[in-house]
N, C-alpha and C positions, 0 to 999 in steps of 0.2 A: 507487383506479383505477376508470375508467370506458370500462364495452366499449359500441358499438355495431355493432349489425349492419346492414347494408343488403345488400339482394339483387334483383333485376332486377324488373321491374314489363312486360314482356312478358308478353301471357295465351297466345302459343306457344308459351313455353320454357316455360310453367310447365302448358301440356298435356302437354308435351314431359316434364314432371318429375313431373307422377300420370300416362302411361299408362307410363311405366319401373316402376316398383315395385307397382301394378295387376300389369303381364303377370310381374313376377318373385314376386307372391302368387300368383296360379294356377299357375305353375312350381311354387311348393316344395310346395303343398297336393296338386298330381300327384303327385311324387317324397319326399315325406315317407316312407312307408312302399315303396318301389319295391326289393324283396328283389334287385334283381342288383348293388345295391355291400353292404358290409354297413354296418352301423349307422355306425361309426365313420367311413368315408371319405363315406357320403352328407352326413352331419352339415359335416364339411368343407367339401365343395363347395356345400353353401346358403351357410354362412357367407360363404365366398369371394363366391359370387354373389353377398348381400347386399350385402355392405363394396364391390364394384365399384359399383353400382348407386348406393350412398351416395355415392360418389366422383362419378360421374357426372352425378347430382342437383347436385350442390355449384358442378360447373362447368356445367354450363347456368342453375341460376339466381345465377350469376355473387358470389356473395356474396363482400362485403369486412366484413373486422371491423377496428374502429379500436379500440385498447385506447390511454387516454391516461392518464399519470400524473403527479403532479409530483415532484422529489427535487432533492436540493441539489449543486448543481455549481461547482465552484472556477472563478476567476475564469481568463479566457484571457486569456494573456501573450505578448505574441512578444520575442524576443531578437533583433535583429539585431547582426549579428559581421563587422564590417569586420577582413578576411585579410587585406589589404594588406602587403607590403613595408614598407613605414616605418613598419609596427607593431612590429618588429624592430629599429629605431634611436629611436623614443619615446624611451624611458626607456635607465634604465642598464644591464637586460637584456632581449632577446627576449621579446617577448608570447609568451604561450602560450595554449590555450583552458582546459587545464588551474588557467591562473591565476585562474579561476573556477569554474568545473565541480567543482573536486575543494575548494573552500572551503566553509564554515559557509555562508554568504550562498548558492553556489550550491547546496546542499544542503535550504535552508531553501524557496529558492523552488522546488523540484521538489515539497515537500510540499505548499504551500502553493496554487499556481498550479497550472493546465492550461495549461503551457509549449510552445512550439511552435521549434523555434531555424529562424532565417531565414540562409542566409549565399549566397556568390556573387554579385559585384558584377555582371556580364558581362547575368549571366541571373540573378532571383534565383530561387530554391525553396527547400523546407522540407527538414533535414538529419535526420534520426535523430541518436539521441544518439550512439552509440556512432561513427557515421561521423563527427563531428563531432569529436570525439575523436582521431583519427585526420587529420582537417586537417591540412596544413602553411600557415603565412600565408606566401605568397607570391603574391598576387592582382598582378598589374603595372597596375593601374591604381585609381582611387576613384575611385568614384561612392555616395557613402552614401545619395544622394536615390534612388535605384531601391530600395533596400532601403527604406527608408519608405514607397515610393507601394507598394510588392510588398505590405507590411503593410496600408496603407490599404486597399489594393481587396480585401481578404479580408471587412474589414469588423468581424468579431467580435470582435477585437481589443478588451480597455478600457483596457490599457496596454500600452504598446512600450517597451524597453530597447536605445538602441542603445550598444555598446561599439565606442569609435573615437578615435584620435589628433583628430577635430577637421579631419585636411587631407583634404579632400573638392574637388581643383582640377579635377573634370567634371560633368557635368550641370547640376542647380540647384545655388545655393548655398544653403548649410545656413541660413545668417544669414537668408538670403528664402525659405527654404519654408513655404508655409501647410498644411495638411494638413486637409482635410475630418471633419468628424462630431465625436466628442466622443475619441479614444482620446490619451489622454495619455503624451509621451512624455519619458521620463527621460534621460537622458546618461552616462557613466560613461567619465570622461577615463584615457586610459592615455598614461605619460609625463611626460618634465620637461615648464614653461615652453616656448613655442616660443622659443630662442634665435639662431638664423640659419637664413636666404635668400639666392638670388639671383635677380640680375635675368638677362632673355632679350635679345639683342640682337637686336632682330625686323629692321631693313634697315638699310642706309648707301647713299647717294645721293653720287653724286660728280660730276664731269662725264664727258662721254662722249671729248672728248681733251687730255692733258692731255700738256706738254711740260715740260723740265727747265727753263724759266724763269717757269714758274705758281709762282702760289701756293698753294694746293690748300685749296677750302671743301669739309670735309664735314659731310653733317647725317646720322647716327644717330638712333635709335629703340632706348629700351630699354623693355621691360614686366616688371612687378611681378605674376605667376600667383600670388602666396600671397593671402592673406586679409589679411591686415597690411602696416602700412606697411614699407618699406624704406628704411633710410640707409647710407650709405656713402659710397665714392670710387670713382670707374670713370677708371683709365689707359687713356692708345692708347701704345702702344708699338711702335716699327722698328726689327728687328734689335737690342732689347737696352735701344735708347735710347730714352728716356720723350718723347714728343711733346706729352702733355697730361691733365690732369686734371685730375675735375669731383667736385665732393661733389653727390651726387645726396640724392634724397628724394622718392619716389616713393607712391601712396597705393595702398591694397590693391586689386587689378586693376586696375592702373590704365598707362596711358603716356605717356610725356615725350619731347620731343625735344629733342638738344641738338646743336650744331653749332660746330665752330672751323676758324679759315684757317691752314692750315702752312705756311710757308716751303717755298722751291721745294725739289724733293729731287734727286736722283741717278736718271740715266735709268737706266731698268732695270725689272724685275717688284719692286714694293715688298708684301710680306705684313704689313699691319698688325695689331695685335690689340688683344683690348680685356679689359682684366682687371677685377674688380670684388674690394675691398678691404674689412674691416672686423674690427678687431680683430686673432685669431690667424686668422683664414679670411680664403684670396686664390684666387680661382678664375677659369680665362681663360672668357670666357663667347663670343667668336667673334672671325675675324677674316673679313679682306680683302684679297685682293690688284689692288692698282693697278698699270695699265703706264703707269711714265713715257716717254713718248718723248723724242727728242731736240730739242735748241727750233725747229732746223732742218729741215725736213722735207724725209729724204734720197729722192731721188727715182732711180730708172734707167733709163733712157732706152737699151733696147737696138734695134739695128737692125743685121739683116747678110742680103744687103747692103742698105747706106744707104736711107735713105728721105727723104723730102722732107719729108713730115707729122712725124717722128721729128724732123728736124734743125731744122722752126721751132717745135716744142714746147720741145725744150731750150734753143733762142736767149731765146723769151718767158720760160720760168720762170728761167733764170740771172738773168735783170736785175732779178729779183723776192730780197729777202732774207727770206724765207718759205722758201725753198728751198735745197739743195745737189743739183746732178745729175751724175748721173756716168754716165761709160760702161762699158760691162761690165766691161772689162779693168783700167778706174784702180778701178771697183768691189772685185774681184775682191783687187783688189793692198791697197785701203785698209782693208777689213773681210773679211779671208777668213774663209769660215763662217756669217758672217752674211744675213738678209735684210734690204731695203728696207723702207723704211714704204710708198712704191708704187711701182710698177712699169706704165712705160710699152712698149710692144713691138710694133713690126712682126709679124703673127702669123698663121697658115694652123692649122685644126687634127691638117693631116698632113706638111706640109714644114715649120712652123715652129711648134712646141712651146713653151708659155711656159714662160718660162727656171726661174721661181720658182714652185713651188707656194702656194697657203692666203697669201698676200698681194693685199692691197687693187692692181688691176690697170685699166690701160686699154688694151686691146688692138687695135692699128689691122688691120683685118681684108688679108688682099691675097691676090688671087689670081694665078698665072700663067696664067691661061688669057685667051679671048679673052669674058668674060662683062662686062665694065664698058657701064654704061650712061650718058651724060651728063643730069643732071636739074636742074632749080631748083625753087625754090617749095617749100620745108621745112616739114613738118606736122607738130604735137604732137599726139600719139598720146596719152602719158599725162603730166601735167603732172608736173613736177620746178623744186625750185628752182634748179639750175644752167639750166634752158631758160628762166626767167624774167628775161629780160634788163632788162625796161620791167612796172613795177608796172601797165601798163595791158593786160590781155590782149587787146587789139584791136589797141592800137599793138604788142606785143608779135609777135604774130603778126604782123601786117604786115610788122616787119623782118626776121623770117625770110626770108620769101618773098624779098626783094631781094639776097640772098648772091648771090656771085658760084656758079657751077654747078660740080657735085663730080661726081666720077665714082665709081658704086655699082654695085659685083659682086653677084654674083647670091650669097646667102647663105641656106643653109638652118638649121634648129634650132639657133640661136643666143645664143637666150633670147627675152626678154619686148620687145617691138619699144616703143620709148620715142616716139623719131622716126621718122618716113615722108616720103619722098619724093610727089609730089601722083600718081606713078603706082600708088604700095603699095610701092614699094620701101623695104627698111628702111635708115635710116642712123645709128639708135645704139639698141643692145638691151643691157636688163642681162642677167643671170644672176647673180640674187641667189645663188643656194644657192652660187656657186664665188666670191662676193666680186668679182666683176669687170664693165666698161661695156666692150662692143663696139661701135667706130665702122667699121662698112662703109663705108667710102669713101675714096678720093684724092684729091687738090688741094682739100682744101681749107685747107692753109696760104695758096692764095692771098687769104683771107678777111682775114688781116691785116694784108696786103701794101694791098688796096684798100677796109678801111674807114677809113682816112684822110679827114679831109674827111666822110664820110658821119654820116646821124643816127647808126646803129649802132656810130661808130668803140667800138672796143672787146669787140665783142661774141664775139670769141674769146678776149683771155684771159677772160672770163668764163664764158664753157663752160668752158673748160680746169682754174681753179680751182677752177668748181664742181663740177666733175667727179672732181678730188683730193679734195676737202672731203667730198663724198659718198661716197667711195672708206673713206674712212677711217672717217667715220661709221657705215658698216656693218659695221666691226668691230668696232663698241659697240652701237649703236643706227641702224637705219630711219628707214620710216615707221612701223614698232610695234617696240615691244620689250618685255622683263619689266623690271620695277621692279630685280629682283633674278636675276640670272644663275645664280650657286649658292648656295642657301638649304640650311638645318638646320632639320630639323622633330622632334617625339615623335609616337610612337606614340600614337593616339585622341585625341591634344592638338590642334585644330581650328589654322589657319594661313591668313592674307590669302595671294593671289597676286593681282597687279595689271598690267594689259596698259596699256602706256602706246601713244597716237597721235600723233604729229610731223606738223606740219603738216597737220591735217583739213581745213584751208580747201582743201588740194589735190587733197582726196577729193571724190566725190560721193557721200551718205551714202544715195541713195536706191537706190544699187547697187553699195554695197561691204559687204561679212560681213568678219568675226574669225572664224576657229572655231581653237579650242582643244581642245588634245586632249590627254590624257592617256597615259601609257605605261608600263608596268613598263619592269624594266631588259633583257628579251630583247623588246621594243619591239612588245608585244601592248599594244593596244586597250584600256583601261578605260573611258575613256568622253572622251564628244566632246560638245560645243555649240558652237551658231552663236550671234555676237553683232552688233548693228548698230558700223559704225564709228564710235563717239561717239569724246569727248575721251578715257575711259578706260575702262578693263572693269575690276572686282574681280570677285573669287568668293572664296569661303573653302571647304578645304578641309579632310579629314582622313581621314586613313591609316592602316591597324591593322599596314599587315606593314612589318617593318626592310626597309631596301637602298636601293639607288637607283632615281629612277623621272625618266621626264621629261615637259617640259611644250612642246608646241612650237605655237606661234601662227602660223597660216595670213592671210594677207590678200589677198582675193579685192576685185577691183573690175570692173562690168562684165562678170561671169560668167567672167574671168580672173586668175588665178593673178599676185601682186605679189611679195611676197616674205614672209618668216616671219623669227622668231626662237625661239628654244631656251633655254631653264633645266632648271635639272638639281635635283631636289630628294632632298636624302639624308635617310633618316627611319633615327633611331635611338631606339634600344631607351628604353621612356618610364623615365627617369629621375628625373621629379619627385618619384619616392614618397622617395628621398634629399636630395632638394634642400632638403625644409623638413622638420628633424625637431625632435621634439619635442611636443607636446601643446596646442590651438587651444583654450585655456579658453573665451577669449568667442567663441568663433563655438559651441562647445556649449550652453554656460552661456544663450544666447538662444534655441536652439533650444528647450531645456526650460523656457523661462520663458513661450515662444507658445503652448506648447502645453500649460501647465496640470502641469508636470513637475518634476522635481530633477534639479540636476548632481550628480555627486559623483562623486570620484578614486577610480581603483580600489583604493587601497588600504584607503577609506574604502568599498566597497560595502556593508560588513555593515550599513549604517545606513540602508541606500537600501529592502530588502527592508518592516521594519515601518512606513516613513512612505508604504509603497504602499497601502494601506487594500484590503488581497485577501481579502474578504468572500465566504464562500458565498454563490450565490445561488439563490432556487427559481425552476425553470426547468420548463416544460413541455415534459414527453417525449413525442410521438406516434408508433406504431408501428403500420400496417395489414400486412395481411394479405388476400392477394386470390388466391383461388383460382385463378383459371384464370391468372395468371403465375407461379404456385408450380409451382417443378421437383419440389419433393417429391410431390405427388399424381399426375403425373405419372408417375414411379416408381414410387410403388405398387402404382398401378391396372396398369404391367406386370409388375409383381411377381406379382400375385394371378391375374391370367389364365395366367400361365405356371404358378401354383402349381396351381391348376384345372386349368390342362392336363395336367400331370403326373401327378395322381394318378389321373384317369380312364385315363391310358394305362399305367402301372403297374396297374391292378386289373381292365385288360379293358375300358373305355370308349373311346368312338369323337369 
């Protein structure tokens, strides 16, 4: 061992340090012989005086001693202990930590090692043994790579043991972790063979209207989240009956898309499903529900009393076989119960109520008052493809302006103004959020009457059917929409969401926003971005709490409100830690061959400990000692003045 002393090199503290013991020699040489204590308490109180003085000196000339040795210290080991859930289905029984803590092998490495156990996926920290002990493995998610980088940044580490099934489906992958410095890491596989997975059904894309005389193309997306390849079979199934199947083969993280055209189905709400086969294991991994509608699109045409614009909408769509329209009452009589695919309506929103709620609607606005004004000259406010009559937007507009003249009521808060009259008057507004196109105005059935003969001819039914078409549209899809309306997610398993745009060429991108926004299921705020209107927007998200939450896409153009869509994402409880059990030999077995390591099965650990080469080593120990941050001198020195005080006030001293 070797001590050195250093102490301050100020010539004031160290005046500071000969006039203290200077004025306390002339003190005791006064009081040596001073008959009013007697012998035994004078004696005392120099002492005391002395030993403060010593104290005193020590911390003004600030002395540190460094005593350094060297001695042999076992090698530091960390354990990391993936808890996880599907430690619990590995093998043929429950892991336990027991299943090594209380074996020869772990017995062997406590003598052996200065052992440190690492465990908690979430957060990692250092566990006592005894609490360790006391664990229960049910961690609901893995990430084995936070435990190794938690080891790495300690540093001192010269080998790491981690004990793990191998299925590590978060953070890095174990197969591609590098790990800095020299600490070598071993493996110790718990469990059978991995013998089965399944795949995710990440989207299905369908078209947005589909009637009972399609054929129905859809394209799926399944993903492979294990580390290995996947084979199998994946059925779609309605109601029972097998619609198709595919022997898949999928590579580890990896995804495939596969797509088939069904035969037309049965109108109605169709829930498809997709099951994934192999072997004695068959598990439904998602489904879908499609609305078929009917091939005809039934339309209602209500008016009471009569209307003029009502009576030449029904005459053009009758002569069209796209259509069946009815009037209320043959309605009423032919489908009781049911609603329309659209609904057309003579409408006020205080004497005349539309008839059908949450249906795709074109409601011709009327007032009885005396507010109608005559206008011509028709302006596109916000472009649409039903107002697109002529691919040339100059001829296009031009033929507006020539309509014969409509008569437009004065209308307030009636949605988003589409068309304007050349005075601001409006004369077609959606309101996206209720599904419905409001036409403020009258006479202008006579448009069809007099584009005969004109370049225009026709330019009413084409509003008319673009205006059905778009109607119905936005019971699937806009100008945006989600890829995927209601999606399945897990817990901290990350997840694409993708905002689709229809028709951008009809946007102006230099001043239209997306903003997406998030929401729990009581429809608080998580979080919001603005996006530019491109072709599309992704993001990828991920979620830690179970339930439902939503997603709902804002489309702003020109510093005004266009319309939105809504997805609903349900996040359940993460279940992967079941999904793949079993034991990841090669994604282990690599990890300890980059890093200079051995695998081995746990039931083989005992063999793992002597091929660890856990050599004492000498290590230098340094330990100072520094006075003036020592509590203990501090203590004393009041210890001793209070002791001084004491006895001079016990024997008559002041």
């Amino acid at each position: 061992m070797t001590i050195q002393i250093d102490i301050t090199s100020s010539w004031l503290l160290w005046l500071a340090c000969l006039i203290l013991p200077a004025f306390t020699a002339v003190w005791t040489a006064f009081h040596a012989r001073d008959p009013f204590f007697r012998r035994s308490v004078r004696v005392s109180v120099i002492v005391f005086r002395w030993i403060a003085i010593i104290l005193l000196v020590l911390l003004l000339a600030d002395m540190r001693i460094t005593f350094t040795n060297r001695e042999l210290r076992k090698a530091p080991v960390a354990v990391l202990w993936d808890l996880s859930s599907s430690m619990l289905t590995a093998g043929d029984k429950p892991f336990s930590v027991q299943d090594v803590m209380k074996t020869d092998a772990g017995s062997a490495l406590q003598r052996q090692a200065d052992v440190e156990h690492i465990a908690v996926m979430t957060e990692p920290q250092t566990v006592p043994e005894n609490l360790l002990l006391k664990k229960a493995v049910n961690e609901n998610i893995t990430d084995c790579s936070r435990l190794l980088r938690y080891a790495e940044r300690r540093v001192k580490f010269q080998h790491c043991i981690l004990i793990s099934d191998g299925q590590s489906y978060l953070g890095e992958a174990l197969e591609n972790i590098r790990l800095k410095g020299n600490m070598k890491v071993h493996t110790v596989g718990v469990g059978d063979t991995v013998q089965q997975g399944i795949p995710v059904l990440e989207s299905v894309y369908y078209p947005d209207y589909i009637t009972g005389k399609d054929s129905v193309k859809l394209r799926w997306v399944l993903k492979n989240p294990s580390l290995n390849p996947l084979e199998g079979n994946v059925r779609v199934e309605e109601g029972g009956t097998l619609l198709s199947e595919n022997r898949i083969r999928i590579g580890p993280r990896s995804m495939q898309v596969y797509e088939h055209r069904f035969p037309p189905m049965e109108t109605g709400r169709r829930k498809m499903k997709w099951h994934f086969s192999r072997d004695s294991l068959r598990a439904e991994i998602g489904s879908r529900e499609l609305r078929i509608r009917p091939s005809r699109i039934r339309v209602l045409c209500d008016a009471e009393p009569p209307d003029r614009d009502v009576a030449m909408i029904s005459k053009v769509l009758h002569a069209s076989e796209r259509y069946d329209v009815y009037r209320r009452e043959e309605w009423e009589r032919t489908y009781p119960g049911q609603k329309p695919d659209v609904l057309i309506q003579a409408w006020h929103p205080e004497h005349r109520q539309q008839y059908y709620r949450d249906v795709p609607a074109i409601l011709l606005y009327r007032d009885g008052g005396d507010t109608y004004t005559e206008v011509t000259g028709l302006e596109i406010e916000r472009p649409r493809p039903y107002l697109q009559f002529d691919p040339d937007p100059v001829r296009n507009a031009h033929y507006w302006k020539q309509l014969s003249p409509v008569l437009i009521p004065s209308l307030k808060d009636g949605g988003k103004v589409v068309m304007k009259s050349a005075s601001g008057r409006p004369f077609i507004l959606e309101d996206a959020r209720s599904g419905r196109l409001i036409v403020n105005s009258a006479g202008f059935w006579r448009w069809q009457l007099s584009g005969y003969g004109k370049a225009w001819n026709g330019i009413y039914r084409h509003l008319l059917e673009g205006m059905i078409d778009e109607s119905l549209r936005r019971e699937g899809r806009g100008f945006i929409s989600f890829a995927r309306k209601d999606l399945t997610a897990m817990q901290y398993v990350p997840f694409d969401i993708s905002v689709q745009v229809r028709n951008p060429d009809l946007l102006d991108a230099s001043v239209s926003r997306i903003s997406v926004a998030l929401y729990d299921s009581l429809f608080s705020v998580i979080r919001r971005r603005d996006h530019g209107s491109g072709e599309s927007i992704t993001e990828t998200l991920r979620l830690s709490g179970r339930g439902k939450y939503y997603l709902v896409a804002d489309l702003h153009s020109g510093g005004e409100y266009m319309e939105s869509d809504t997805s609903i994402i349900h996040v359940r409880e993460n279940d992967l830690e079941t999904a793949f059990s079993g034991c990841n030999v090669p994604v282990l077995r690599k990890l300890s061959d980059d890093h200079n390591g051995v695998y081995v099965h746990l039931q083989d650990i005992g063999s793992l400990i002597p091929g660890m080469d856990l050599k004492k080593t000498w290590q230098t120990k340094t330990r100072v000692f520094t006075a003036r941050s020592s509590p203990m001198i501090y203590i004393l020195l009041f210890l001793i003045l209070c002791a001084d005080w004491a006895l001079r006030k016990r024997y008559g001293g002041s």
